[in-house]
PAGU-886297 format. One record per residue: residue number from 1; x, y, z of N, C-alpha, C in turn. Coordinates in Angstrom, 2 decimals. Example, Ala and Ser with C-alpha at 12.3 -4.5 7.8 and 13.67 -1.06 7.14 Angstrom:
REM residues 2
NODE   resi       n_x       n_y       n_z      ca_x      ca_y      ca_z       c_x       c_y       c_z
NODE      1     13.19     -5.69      7.80     12.30     -4.50      7.80     13.20     -3.30      7.80
NODE      2     12.85     -2.25      7.08     13.67     -1.06      7.14     12.90      0.03      7.87
***
This chain:
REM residues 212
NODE   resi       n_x       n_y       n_z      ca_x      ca_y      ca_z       c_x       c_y       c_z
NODE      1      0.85     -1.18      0.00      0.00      0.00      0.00      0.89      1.24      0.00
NODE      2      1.37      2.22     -1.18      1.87      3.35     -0.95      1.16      4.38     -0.39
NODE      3      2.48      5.28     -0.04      1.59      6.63      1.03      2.75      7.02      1.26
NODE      4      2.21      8.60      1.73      3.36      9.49      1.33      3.98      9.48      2.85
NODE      5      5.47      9.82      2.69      6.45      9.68      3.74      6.56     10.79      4.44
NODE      6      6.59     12.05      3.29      7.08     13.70      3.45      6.73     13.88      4.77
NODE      7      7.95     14.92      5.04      7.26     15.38      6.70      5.75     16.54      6.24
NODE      8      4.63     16.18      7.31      3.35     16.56      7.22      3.59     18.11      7.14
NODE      9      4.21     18.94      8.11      4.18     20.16      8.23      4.71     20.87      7.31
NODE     10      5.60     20.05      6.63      6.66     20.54      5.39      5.09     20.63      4.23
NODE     11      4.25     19.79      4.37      3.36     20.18      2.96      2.24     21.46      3.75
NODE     12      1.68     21.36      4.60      1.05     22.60      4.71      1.94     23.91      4.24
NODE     13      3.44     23.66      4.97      4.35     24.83      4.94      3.96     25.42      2.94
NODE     14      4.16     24.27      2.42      4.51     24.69      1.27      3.49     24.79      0.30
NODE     15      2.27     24.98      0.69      0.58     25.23      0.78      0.04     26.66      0.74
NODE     16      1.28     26.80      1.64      0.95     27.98      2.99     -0.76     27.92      3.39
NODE     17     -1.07     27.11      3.83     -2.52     26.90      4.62     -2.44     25.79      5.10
NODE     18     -3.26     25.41      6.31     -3.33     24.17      7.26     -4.11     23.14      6.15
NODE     19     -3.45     22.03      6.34     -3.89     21.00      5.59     -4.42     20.01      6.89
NODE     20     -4.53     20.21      8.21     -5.20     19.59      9.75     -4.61     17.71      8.80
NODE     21     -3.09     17.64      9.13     -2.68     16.48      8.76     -2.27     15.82     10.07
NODE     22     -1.98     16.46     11.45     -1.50     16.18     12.49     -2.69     16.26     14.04
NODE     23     -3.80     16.46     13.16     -4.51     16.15     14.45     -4.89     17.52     15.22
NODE     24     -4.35     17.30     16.90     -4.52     18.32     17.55     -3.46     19.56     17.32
NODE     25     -2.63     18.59     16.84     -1.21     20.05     16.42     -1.53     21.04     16.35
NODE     26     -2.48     21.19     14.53     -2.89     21.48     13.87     -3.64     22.91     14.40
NODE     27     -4.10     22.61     15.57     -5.30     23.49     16.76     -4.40     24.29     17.85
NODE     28     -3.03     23.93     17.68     -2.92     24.87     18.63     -1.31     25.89     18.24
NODE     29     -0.71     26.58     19.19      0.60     27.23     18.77      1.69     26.75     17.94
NODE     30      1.62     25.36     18.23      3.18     24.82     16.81      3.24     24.69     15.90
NODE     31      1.40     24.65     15.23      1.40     24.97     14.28      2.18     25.46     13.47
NODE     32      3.07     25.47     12.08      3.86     26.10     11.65      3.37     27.21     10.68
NODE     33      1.80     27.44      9.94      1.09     27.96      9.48      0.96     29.19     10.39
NODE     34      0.79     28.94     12.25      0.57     29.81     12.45      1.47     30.75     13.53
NODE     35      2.93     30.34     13.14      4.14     31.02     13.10      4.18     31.70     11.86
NODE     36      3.98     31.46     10.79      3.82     32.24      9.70      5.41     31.58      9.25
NODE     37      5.31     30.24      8.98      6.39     29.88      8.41      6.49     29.42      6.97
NODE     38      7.64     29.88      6.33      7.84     30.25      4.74      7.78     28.92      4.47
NODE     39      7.62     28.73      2.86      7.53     27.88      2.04      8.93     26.81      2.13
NODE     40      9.14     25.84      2.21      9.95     24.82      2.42     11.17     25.05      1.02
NODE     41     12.41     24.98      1.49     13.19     25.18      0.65     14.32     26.37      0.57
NODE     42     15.36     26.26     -0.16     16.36     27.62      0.00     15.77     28.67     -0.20
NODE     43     14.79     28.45     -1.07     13.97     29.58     -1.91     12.27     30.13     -1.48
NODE     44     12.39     29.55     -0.34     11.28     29.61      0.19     10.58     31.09      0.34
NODE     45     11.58     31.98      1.16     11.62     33.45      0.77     10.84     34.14      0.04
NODE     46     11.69     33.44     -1.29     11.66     33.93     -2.49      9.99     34.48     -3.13
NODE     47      8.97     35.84     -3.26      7.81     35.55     -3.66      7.68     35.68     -5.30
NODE     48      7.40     34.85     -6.14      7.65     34.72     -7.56      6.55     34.34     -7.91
NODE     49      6.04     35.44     -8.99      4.24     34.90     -9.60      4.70     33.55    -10.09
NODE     50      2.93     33.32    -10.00      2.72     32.05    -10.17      2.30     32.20    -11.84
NODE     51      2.35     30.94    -12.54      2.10     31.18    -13.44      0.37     30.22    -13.48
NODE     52     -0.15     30.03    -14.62     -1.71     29.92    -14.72     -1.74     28.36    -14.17
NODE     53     -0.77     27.43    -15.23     -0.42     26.73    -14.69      0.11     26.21    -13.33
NODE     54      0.85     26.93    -12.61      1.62     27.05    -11.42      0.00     26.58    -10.43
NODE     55     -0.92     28.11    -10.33     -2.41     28.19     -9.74     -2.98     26.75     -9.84
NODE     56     -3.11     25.97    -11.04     -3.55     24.75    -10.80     -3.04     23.87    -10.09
NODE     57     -2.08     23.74    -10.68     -1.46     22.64     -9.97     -1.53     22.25     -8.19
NODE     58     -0.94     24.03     -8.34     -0.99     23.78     -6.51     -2.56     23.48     -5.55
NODE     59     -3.99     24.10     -6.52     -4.54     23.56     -5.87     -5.34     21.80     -5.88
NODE     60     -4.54     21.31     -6.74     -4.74     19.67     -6.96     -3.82     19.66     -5.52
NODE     61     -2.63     19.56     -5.85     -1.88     19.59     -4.88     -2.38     19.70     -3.42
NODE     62     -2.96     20.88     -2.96     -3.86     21.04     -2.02     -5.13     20.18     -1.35
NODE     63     -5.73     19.64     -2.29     -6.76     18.63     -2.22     -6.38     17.30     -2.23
NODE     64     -5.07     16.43     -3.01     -4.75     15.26     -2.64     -3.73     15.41     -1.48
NODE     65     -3.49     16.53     -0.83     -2.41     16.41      0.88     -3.39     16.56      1.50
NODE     66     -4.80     17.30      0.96     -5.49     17.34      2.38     -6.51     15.88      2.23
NODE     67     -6.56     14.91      1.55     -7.04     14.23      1.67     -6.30     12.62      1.29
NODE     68     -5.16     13.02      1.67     -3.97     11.70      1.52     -3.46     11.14      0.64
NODE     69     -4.14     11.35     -1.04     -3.98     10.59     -2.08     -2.92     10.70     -2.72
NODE     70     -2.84      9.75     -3.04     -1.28      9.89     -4.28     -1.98      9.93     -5.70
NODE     71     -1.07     10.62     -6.74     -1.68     10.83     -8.34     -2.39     10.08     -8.84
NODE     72     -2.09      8.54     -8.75     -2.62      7.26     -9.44     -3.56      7.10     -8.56
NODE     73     -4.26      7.37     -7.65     -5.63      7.11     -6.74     -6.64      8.60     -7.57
NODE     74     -5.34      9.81     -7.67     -6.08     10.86     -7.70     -6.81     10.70     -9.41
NODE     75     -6.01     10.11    -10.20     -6.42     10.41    -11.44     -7.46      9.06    -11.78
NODE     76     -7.47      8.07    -10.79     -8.52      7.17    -10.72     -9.89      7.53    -10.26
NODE     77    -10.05      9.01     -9.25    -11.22      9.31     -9.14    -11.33     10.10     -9.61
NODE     78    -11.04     11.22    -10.76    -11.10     12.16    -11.60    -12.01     11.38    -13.00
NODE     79    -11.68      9.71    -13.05    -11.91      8.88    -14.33    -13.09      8.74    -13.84
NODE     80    -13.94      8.64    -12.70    -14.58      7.49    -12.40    -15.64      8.64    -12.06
NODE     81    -15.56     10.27    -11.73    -16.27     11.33    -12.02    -16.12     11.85    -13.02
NODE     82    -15.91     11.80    -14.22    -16.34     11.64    -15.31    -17.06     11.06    -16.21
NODE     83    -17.48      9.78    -15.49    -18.31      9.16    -16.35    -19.78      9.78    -15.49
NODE     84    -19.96     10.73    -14.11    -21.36     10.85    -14.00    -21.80     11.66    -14.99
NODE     85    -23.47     12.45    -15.24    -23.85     13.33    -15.61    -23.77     14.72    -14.99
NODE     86    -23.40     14.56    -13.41    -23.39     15.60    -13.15    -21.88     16.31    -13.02
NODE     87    -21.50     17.42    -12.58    -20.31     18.32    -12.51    -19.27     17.84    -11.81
NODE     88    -17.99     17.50    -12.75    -17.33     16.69    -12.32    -16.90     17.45    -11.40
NODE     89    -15.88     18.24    -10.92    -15.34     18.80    -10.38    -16.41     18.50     -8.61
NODE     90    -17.93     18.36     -8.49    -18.49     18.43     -7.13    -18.74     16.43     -7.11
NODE     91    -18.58     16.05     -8.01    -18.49     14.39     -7.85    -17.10     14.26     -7.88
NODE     92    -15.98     14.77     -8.45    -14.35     14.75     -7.53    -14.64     14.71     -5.96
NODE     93    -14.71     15.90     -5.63    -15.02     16.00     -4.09    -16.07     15.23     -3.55
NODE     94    -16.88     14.63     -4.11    -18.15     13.66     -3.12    -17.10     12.04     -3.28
NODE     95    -16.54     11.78     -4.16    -15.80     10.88     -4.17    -15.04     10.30     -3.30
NODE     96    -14.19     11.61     -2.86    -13.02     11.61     -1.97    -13.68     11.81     -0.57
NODE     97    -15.25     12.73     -0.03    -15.63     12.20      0.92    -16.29     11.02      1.27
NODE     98    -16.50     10.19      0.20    -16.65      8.94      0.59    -15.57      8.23      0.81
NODE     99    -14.26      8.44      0.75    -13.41      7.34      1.59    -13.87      7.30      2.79
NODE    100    -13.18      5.36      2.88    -13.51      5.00      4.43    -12.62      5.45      5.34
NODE    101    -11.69      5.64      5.09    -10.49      7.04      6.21    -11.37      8.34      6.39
NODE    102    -11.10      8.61      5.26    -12.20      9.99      5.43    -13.43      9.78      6.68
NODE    103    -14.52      8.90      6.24    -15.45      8.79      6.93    -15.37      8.52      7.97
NODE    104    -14.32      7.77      8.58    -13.83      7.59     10.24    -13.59      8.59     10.94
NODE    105    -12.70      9.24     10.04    -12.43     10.63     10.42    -13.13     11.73     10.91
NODE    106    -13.92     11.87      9.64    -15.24     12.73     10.30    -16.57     12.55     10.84
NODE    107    -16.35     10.81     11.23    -17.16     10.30     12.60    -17.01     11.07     13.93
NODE    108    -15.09     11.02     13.36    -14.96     11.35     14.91    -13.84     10.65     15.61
NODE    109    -13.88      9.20     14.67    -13.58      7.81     15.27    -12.05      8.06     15.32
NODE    110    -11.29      9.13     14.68     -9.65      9.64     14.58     -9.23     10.78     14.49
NODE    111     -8.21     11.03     15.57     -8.40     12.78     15.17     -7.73     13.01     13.42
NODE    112     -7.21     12.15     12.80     -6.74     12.64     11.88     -6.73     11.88     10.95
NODE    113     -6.81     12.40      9.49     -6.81     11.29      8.13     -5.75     10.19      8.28
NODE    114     -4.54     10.23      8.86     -4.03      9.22      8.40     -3.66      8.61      9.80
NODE    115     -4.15      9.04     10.71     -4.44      8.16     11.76     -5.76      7.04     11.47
NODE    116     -7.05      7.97     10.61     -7.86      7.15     10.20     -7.47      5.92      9.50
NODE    117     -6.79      6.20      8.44     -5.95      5.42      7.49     -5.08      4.35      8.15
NODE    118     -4.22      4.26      9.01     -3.64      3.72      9.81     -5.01      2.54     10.99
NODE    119     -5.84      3.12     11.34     -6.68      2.35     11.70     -7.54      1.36     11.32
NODE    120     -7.93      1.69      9.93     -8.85      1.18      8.96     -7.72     -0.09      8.38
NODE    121     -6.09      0.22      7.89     -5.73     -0.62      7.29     -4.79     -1.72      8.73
NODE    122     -5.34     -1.47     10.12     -4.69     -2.02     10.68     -5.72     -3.07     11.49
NODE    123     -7.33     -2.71     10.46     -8.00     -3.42     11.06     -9.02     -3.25     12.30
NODE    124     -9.52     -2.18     12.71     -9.87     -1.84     13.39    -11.28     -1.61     13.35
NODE    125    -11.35     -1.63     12.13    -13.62     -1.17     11.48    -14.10     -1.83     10.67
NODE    126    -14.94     -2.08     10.89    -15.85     -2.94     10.52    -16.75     -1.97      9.35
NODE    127    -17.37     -2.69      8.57    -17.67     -2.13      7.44    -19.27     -2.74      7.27
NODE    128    -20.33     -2.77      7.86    -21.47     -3.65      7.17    -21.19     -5.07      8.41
NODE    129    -20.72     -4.92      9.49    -20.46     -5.93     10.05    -19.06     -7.07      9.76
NODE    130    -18.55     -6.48      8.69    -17.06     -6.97      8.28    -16.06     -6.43      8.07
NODE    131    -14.90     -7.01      8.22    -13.80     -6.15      8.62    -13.28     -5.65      7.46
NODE    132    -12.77     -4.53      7.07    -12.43     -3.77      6.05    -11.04     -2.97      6.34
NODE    133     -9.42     -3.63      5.62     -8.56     -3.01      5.86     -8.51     -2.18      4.94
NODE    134     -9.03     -1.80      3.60     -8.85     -0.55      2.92     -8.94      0.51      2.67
NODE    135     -8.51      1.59      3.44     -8.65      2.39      3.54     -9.55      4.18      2.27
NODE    136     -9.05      3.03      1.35     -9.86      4.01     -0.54    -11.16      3.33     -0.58
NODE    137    -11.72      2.56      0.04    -12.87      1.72     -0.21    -13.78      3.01     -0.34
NODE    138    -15.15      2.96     -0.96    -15.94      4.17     -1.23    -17.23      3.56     -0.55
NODE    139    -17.51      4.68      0.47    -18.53      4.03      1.29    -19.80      4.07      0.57
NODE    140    -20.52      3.78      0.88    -22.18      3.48      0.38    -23.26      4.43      1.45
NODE    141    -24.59      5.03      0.46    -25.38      5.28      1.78    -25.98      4.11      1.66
NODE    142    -26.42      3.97      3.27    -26.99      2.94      4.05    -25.70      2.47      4.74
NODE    143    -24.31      2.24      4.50    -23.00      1.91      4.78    -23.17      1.54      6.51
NODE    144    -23.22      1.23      7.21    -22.78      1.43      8.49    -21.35      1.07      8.99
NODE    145    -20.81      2.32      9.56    -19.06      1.77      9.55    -19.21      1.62     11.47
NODE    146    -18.32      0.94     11.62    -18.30      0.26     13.30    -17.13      0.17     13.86
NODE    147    -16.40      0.72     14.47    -15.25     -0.08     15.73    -15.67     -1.01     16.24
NODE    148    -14.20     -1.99     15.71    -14.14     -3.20     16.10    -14.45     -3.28     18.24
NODE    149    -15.25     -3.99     18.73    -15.46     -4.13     19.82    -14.38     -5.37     20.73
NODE    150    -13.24     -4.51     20.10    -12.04     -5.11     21.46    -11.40     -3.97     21.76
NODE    151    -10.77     -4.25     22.74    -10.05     -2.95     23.83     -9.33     -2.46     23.33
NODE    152     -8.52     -2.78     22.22     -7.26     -1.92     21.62     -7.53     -0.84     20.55
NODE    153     -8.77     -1.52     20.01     -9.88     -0.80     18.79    -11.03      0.67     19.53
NODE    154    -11.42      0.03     20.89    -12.36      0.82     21.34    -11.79      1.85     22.36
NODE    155    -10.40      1.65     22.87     -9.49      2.65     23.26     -8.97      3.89     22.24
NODE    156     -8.77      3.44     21.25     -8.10      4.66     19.70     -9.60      5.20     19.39
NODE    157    -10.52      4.60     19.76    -11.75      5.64     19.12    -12.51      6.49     20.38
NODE    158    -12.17      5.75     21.37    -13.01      6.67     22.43    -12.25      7.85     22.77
NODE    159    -10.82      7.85     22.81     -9.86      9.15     22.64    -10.19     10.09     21.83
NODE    160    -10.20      9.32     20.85    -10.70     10.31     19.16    -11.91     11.28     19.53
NODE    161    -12.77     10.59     20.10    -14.08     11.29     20.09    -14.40     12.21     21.71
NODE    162    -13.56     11.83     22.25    -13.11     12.63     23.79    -12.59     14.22     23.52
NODE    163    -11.58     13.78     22.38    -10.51     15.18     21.78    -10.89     15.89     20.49
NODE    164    -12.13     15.13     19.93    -12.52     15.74     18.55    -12.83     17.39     18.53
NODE    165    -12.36     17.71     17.41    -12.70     19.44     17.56    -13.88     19.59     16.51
NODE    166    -13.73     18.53     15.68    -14.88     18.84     14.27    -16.07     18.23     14.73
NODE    167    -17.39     18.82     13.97    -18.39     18.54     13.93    -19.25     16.85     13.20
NODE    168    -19.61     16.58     13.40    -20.34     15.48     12.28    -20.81     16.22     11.32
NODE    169    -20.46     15.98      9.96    -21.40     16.41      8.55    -22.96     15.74      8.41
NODE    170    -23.38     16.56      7.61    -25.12     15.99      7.56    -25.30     14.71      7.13
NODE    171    -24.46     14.28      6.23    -24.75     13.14      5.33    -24.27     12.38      6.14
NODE    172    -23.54     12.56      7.32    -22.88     11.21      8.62    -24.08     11.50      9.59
NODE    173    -24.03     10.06     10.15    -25.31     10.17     11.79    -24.32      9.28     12.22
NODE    174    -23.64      9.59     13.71    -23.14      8.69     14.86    -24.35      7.92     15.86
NODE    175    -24.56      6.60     15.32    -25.31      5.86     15.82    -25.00      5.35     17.45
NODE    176    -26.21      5.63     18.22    -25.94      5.39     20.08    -25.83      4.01     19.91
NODE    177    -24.69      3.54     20.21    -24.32      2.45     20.53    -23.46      2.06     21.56
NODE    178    -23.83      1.35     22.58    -23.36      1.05     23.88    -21.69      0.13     23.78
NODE    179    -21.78     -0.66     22.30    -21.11     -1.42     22.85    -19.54     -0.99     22.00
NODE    180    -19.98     -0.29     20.99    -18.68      0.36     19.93    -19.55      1.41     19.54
NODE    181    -18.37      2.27     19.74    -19.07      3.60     18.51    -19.27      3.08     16.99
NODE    182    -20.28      3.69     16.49    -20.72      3.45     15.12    -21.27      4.57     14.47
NODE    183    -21.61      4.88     13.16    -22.03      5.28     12.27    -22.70      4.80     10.78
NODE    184    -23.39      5.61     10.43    -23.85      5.52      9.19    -23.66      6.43      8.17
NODE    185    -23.53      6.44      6.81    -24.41      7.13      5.44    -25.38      7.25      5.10
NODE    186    -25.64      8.35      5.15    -27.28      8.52      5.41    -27.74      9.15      3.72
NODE    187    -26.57      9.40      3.10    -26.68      9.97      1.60    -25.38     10.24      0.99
NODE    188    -25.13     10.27      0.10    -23.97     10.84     -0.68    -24.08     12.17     -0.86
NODE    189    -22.64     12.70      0.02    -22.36     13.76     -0.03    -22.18     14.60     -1.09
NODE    190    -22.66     16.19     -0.98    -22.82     16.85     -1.86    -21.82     18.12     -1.99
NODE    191    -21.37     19.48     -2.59    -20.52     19.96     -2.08    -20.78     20.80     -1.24
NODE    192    -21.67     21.46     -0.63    -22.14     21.71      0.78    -21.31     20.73      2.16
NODE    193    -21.39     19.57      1.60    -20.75     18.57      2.76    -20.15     18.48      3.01
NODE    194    -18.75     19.24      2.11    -17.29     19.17      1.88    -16.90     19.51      2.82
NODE    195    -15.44     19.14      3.67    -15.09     19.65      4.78    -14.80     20.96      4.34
NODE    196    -15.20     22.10      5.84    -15.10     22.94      5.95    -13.79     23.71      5.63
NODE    197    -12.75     22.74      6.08    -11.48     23.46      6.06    -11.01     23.24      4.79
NODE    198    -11.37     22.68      3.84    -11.22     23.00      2.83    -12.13     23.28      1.62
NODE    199    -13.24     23.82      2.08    -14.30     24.62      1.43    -13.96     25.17      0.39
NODE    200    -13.02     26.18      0.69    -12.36     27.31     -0.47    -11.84     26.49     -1.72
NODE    201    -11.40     25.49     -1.53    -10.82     24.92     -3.25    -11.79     25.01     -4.38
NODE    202    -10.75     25.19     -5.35    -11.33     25.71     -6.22    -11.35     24.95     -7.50
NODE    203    -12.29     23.65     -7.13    -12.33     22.45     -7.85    -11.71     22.41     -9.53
NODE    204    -12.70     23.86    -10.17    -12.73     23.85    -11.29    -11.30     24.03    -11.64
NODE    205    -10.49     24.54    -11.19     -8.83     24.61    -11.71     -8.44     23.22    -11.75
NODE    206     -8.76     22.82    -10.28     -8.56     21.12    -10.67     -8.64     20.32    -11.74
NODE    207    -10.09     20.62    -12.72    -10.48     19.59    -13.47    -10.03     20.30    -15.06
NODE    208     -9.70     21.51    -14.80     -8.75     21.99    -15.74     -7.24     21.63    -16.29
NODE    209     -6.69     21.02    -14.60     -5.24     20.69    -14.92     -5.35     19.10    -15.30
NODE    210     -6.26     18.51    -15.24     -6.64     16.82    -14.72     -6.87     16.73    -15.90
NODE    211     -7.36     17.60    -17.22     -7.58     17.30    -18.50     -6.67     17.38    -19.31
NODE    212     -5.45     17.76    -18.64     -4.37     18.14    -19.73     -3.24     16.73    -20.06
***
């Protein structure tokens, strides 16, 4: 399973905006975003227009760090929103909030995507009542996703949801369950649903550079 190594703060740095890759970090002073720290590199300094091209890129760039993917995942759901009828660029983004990392995530069940990711492929959730290590899997509505109900599984999620700072999205319901936290899909997300913190992207550059 590839995944990226880079140090996390080094890609917000070079973003310049929080990509919330570290969790609680992310929320408080060490933030390096909110030291106001320069772009990664000798040249970091350096402020040099961007060119039209340059603008795209970086915000693809932006959207597969804030949502973990590498190119060959990214240009697999760019293919696979293209074949809907509707606007690719808001079925890109409903795509990518249907990962099952994603969706753990903004259960609640992790403070962070690739802690999600790390959980999901280490076995920890249940998917429909079965165990699901893949983390790109594309959830379903009706989906119900579950922590596994042993102590090592129901310890990493009850933390998660002790320290969570984000909200549940509409299209998620955290189901009362006594014995594991759980959830459902209650619909496929729309771009209203999109996480907040990265609201501002600006899809359509995306599907501009994704055609070339």
């Amino acid at each position: 399973m590839a995944r990226n190594t880079d140090p996390v703060c080094k890609m917000c740095r070079r973003e310049q905006m929080k990509l919330y890759l570290k969790g609680e970090r992310c929320f408080g002073p060490k933030c390096p975003i909110e030291r106001e720290a320069l772009p990664p590199g000798m040249h970091g300094a350096r402020r040099s227009k961007q060119s039209e091209y340059g603008i795209r890129l970086r915000e693809k760039q932006k959207l597969k760090r804030f949502y973990g993917v590498l190119e060959a995942q990214f240009r697999r759901y760019y293919r696979l929103a293209t074949r809907s009828p509707e606007n690719t660029g808001e079925q890109l983004l409903s795509i990518l909030e249907r990962r099952l990392d994603n969706v753990v995530h903004r259960l609640g069940f992790a403070p962070c995507r690739g802690s999600a990711r790390q959980m999901v492929a280490h076995g920890h959730v249940l998917v429909n009542g079965r165990k699901c290590d893949i983390p790109s899997m594309l959830v379903r509505p009706g989906d119900v996703v579950k922590v596994k109900a042993r102590e090592g599984s129901l310890k990493l999620a009850r933390e998660a949801l002790q320290r969570t700072l984000v909200r549940v999205p509409d299209f998620l319901e955290v189901v009362n369950n006594a014995e594991a936290p759980e959830g459902r899909m209650t619909r496929v997300p729309g771009r209203p649903d999109v996480d907040e913190r990265i609201n501002e992207i600006r899809e359509q550059l995306i599907i501009e550079i994704a055609t070339r």
